[in-house]
N, C-alpha and C positions, 0 to 999 in steps of 0.2 A: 504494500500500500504506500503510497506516495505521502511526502506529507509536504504539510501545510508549506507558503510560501513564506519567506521570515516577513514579508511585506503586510501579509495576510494577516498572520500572528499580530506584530504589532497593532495593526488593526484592531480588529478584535481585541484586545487586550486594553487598548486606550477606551473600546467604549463601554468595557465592561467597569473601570476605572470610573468614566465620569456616569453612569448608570447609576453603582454603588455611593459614588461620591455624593450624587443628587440626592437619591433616598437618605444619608447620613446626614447632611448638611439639613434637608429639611425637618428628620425627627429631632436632632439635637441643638442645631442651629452649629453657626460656622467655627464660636468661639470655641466649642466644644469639643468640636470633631476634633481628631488627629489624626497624621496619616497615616499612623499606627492602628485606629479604628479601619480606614478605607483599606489597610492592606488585609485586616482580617476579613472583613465584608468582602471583598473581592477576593478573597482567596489565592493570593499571590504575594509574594516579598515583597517588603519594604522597597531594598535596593531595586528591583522593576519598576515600582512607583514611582522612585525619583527618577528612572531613565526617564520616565515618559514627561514628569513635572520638576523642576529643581525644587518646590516649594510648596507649601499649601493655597499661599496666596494665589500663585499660577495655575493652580489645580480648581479653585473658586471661580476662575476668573473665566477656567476653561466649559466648567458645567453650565454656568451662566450664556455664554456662546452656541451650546450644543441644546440646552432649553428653549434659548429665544427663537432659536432656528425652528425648532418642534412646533413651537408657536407657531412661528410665519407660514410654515408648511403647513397646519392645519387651518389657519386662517383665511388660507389661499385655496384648501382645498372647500371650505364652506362656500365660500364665495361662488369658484365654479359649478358647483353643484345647486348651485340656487337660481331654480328657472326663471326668475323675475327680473324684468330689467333693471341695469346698473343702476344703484341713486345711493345717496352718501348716506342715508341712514342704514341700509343693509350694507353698506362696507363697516361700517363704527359699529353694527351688533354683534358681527359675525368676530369681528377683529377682538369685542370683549366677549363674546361667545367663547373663543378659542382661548383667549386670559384665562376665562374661570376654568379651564377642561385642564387645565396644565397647573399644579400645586405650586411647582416654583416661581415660572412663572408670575402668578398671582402674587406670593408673598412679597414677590420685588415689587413689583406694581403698589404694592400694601405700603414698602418699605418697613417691612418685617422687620424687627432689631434684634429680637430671637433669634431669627434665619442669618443674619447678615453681618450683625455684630457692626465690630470695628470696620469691616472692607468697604460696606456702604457709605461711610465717610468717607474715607479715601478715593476710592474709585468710582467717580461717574460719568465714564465714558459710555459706556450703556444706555444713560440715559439721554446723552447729550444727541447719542446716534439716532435713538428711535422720535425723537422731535424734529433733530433735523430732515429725517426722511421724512417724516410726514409734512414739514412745512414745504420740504419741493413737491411733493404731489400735489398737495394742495396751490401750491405755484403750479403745475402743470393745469390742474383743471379750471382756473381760473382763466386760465389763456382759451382754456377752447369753450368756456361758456358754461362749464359742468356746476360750477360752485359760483357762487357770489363774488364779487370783488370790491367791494369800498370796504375791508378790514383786510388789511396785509395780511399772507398766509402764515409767516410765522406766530403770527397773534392768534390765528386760528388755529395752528396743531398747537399749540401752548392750550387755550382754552379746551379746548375740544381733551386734549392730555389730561388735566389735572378732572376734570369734571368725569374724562373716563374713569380715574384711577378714585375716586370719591364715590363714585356707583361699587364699583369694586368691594371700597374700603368698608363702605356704610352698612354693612350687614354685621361687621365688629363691632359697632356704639351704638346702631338703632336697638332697641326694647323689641323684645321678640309678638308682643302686641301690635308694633307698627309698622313690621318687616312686608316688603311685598315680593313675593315669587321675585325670584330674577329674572326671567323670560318675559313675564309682563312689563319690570322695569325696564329693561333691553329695549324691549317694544315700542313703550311708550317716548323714549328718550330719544329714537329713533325717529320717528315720528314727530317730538319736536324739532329734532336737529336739522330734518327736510323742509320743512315751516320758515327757520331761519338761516339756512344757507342757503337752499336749492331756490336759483333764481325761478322767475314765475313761468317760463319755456328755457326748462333746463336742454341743452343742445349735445350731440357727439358721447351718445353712450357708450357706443362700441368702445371708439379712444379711450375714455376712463374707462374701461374694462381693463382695454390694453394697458396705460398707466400706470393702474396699479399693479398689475400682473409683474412689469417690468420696475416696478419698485419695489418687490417684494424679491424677487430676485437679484436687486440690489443688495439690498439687506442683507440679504443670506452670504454674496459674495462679499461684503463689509465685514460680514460675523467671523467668516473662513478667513482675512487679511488681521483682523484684531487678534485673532487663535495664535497665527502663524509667526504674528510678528516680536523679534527678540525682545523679553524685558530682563530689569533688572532684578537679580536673585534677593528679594526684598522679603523679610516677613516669614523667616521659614520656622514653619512650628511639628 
């Protein structure tokens, strides 16, 4: 029998790494973990673990990446699947559709300090990514007529951002007396957001189809350049 390619192996190995690393990070939160926990969770030595990450930080940084992507790829997969023509409220349902369906995910969106600890201070490149993609889409669909345009688009993915991550978050402080489904909030938010974005003959659906399709595949190629690109051995626990 042949075996595996060492290409292959690594593979496999890294994603079994950030898999376990996601499950630990979220039962325990980041402060907690060690990489002495993820190597018994995964079932391989220590010294493997550092081939693949110098550090825990690098190891957080890398889950983070490989979640968001999970995200976008499912976000993108509702989208296409949803026979109804393009309009910006079912891009922002589906978009936190896919938020709640992914644990980690969510907790960043939450800014969980449990999950995240000290790194969420540190490091918010993450965040700065997913607002500025969303302010050029929304700079894209402005130009062809999709969205509104007397509120610059970065003022829109900023609002439109936090009021996501507040729908998200509001189900931790609201009283379980004034909690509503989440799919009817989705719904309903949606619903307003086309009311006050979506001009009154919104124009070039297909294009915002397209757009987004090709921003989300940005994304992803942004996520794999964050992954790849050398940092400093900072923070190793």
């Amino acid at each position: 029998m042949s075996r595996m390619p060492i290409a292959l192996q690594q593979s496999n190995r890294r994603q079994r790494l950030l898999d376990s690393a996601g499950s630990l990070f979220c039962r325990w939160g980041f402060d907690k973990t060690s990489m002495d926990d993820i190597a018994r969770e995964t079932g391989i030595s220590k010294g493997a673990v550092y081939l693949e990450f110098p550090n825990k930080d690098a190891l957080f940084r890398a889950v983070l990446h490989w979640e968001f992507a999970r995200y976008t790829a499912d976000w993108l997969r509702r989208f296409e699947e949803d026979a109804e023509n393009w309009n910006f409220a079912r891009m922002v349902q589906h978009s936190l559709a896919a938020v709640d369906a992914n644990p980690f995910v969510k907790a960043l969106m939450m800014r969980d300090h449990r999950l995240f600890g000290r790194f969420l201070r540190r490091d918010k490149e993450l965040f700065g990514l997913a607002i500025s993609m969303r302010a050029e889409l929304f700079g894209q669909l402005q130009e062809i007529g999709a969205l509104r345009d007397d509120v610059p688009a970065p003022t829109l993915a900023y609002l439109v951002s936090v009021t996501g991550y507040g729908l998200i978050a509001g189900a931790e402080v609201v009283p379980d007396e004034n909690k509503v489904p989440f799919a009817e909030a989705l719904r309903a938010w949606g619903l307003l957001l086309d009311r006050a974005l979506a001009p009154a003959h919104a124009r070039n659906r297909k294009a915002a189809r397209a757009f987004l399709i090709s921003m989300v595949e940005k994304m992803q190629a942004a996520l794999r350049n964050l992954d790849q690109r050398p940092r400093e051995k900072d923070g190793a626990t």
